[in-house]
C-alpha positions in Angstrom: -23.1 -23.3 30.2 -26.0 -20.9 29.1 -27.4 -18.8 31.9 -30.2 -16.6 32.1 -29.9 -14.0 34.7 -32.8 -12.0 36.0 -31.4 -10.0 38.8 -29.3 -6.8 37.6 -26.5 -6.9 40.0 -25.7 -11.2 39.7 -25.8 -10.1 35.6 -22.8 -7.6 36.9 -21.1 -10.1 38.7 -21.0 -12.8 36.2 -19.2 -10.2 33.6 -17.1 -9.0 36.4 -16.2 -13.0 37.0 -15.3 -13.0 33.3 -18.4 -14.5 31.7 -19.1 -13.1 28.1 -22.0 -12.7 26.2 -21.9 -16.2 24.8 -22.4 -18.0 28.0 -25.2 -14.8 29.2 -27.9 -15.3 26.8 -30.7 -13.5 29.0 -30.9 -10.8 31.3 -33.9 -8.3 32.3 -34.0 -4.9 30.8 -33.0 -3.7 34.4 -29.7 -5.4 34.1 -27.5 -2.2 32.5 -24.2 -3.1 33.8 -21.5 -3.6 32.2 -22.9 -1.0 29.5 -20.3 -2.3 26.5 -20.7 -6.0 27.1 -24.9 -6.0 27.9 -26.1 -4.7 25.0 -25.5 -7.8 23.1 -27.3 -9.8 25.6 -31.6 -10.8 24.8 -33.7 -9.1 27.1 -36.3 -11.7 28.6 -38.8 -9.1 30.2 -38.2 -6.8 33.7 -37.5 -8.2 36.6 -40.7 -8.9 37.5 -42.8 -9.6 34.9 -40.5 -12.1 33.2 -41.4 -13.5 29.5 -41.6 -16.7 30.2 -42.4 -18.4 26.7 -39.5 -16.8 25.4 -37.2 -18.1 28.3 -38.3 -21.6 27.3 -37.5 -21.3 23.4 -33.7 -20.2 24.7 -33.3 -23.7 26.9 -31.0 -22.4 29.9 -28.8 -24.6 31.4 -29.5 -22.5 34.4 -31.6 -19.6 35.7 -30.5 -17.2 38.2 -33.4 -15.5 40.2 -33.9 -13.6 43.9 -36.0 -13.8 46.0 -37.1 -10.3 46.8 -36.4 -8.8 43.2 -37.9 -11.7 41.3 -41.6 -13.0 41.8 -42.5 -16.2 43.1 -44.7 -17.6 40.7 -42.8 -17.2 37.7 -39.9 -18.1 39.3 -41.9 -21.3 40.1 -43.0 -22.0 36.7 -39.4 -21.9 35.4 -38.4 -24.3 38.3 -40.4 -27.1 36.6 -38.4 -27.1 33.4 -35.4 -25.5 34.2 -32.7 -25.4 37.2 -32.8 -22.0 38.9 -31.1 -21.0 41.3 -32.7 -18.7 43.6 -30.4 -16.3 45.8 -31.5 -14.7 48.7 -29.2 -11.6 50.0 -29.6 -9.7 53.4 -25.7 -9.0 54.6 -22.3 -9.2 53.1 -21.9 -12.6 54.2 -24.5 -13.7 52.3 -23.2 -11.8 49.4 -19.7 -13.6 50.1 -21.5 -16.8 49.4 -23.2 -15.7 46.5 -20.1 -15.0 45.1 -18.3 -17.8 46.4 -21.0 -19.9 44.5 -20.9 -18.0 41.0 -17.1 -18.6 41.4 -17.6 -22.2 42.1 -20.3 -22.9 39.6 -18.5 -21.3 36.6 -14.5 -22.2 37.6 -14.0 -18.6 38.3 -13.4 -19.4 42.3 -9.9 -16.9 42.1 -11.9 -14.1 41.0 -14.6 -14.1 43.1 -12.5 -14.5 45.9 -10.6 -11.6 44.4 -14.1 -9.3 44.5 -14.6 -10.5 47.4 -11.4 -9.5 49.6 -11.5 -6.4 47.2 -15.2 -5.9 49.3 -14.5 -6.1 52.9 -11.6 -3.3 52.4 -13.9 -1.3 50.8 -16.3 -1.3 53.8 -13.5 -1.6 56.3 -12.0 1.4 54.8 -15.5 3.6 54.5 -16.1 4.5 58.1 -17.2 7.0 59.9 -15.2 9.1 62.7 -19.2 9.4 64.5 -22.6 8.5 64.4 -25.1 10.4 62.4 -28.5 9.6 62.5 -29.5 8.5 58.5 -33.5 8.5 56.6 -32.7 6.3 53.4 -35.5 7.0 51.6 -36.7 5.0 48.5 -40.0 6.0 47.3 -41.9 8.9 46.8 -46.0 9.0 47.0 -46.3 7.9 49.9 -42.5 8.0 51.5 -40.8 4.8 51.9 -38.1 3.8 54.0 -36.0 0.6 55.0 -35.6 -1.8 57.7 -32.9 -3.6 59.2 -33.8 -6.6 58.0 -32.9 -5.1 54.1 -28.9 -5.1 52.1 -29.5 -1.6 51.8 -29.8 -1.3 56.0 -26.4 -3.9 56.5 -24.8 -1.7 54.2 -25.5 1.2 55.9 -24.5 0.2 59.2 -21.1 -1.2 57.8 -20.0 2.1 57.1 -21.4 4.1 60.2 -25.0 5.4 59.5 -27.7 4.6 62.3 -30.8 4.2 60.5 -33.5 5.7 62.4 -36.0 3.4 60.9 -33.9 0.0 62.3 -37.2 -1.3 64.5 -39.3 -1.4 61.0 -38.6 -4.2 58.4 -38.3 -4.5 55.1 -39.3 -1.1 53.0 -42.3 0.7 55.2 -44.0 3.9 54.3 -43.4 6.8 56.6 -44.9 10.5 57.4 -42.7 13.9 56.6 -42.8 14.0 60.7 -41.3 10.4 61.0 -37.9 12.3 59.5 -37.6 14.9 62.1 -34.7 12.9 64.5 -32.4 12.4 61.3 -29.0 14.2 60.7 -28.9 13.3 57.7 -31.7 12.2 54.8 -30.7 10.4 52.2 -32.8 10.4 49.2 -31.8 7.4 46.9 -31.1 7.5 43.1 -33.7 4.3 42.6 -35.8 2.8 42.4 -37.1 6.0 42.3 -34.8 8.3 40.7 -35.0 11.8 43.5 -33.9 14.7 42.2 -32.8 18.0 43.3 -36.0 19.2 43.3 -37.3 17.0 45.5 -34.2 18.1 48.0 -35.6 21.4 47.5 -39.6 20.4 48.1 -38.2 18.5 51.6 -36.4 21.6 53.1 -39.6 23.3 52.9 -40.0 21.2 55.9 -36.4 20.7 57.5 -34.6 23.5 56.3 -31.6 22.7 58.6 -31.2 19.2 57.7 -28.7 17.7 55.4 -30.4 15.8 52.5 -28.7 14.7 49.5 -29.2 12.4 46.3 -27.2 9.0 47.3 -26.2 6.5 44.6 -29.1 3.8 45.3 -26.5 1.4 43.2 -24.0 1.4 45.8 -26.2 0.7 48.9 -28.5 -1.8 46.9 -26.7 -3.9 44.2 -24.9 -7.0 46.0 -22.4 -9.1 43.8 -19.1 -7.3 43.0 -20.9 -3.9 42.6 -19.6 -2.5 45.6 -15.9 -3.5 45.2 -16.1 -0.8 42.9 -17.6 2.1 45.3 -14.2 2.9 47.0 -14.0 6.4 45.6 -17.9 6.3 45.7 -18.2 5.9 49.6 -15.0 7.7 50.5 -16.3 11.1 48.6 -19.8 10.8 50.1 -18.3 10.0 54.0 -15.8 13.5 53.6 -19.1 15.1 52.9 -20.7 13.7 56.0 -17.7 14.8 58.1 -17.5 18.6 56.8 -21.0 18.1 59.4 -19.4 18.0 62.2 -17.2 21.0 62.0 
């Protein structure tokens, strides 16, 4: 089967599931993982601004789209010629199913259920001994946060954090002021890439906070991604408890 992926993390999961290069003919130049194995793999256009001519010369067998990272219209367009299969992924159940289907669709059901056990000890594993109060912040000019109703929100909670934002959906844009009853701020690695300069620009205005650079990768890409954050999310939780001494 030739498949065209155009979400980042499903292109991980279908190498992690054991698909190779000659069943992934297309991926977006957003999909970097696994480094070895993607670079022999077309690039068909950014996840949201798809080329959709060239999609059409390659003749999928199927397309793999999302329906927050991808945009309606294209995804649409490539409905009428192609099949697609459009994934939509709030919690980790949903990302169980997700996987449950990729294993199902490509006789790789073992491995995904493999990934997928390998998932829920990582989360069951990465808790915290008490609550702290997290900003997860994902844009700069203007400041933008997320809602519970986001993976990046589920993800959070699984693991301990209270996001202060949790009566806002989706990703809304907040004030320096809105931060002020955070313990922690947590400024993400992408989609825009903080820096430490920017830690240093927001303790101008909450010099007593803790604010650090989080890998947006871990709290954003569903698939098998986060099977492989165990050290990840046990490194950055020991950090969170030195807080409390």
């Amino acid at each position: 089967m030739k498949v065209i992926s155009l979400v980042p993390s499903i292109t991980e999961a279908l190498f992690d599931l054991g698909l190779t290069e000659n069943e992934i003919i297309g991926r977006t130049k957003f999909c970097i993982h696994p480094e070895d194995k993607i670079k022999n793999v077309p690039v068909i256009g950014g996840t949201k601004n798809i080329n959709i001519d060239k999609i059409r010369a390659m003749k999928p067998d199927l397309i793999l789209a999302n329906k927050e990272e991808n945009v309606k219209e294209q995804v649409e367009a490539l409905m009428e010629d192609f099949k697609v299969l459009l994934t939509n992924v709030e919690n980790i159940e949903d990302n169980y199913y997700l996987l449950k289907t990729l294993g199902n669709l490509f006789n790789k059901e073992e491995r995904a259920q493999q990934f997928n056990l390998k998932i829920y000890d990582v989360l069951e594993q990465a808790k915290l001994s008490f609550p702290v109060k997290t900003a997860y912040l994902i844009w700069k000019n203007p400041y933008m946060t997320i809602g519970s109703d986001t993976f990046i929100h589920k993800i959070l909670s699984e693991i301990g954090f209270e996001n202060i934002f949790k009566d806002k959906t989706r990703y809304p844009q907040i004030q320096m002021e809105d931060l002020a009853d955070a313990d922690v701020i947590m400024l993400s690695s992408e989609p825009f890439p903080f820096k430490e300069k920017h830690i240093e620009e927001m303790k101008l205005s909450y010099p007593d906070k803790k604010i650090m650079i989080v890998d947006g990768e871990a709290f954003s890409w569903y698939g098998t991604h986060i099977a492989k954050c165990e050290n990840y999310f046990k490194e950055l939780l020991a950090e969170i408890h030195l807080m409390e001494i």
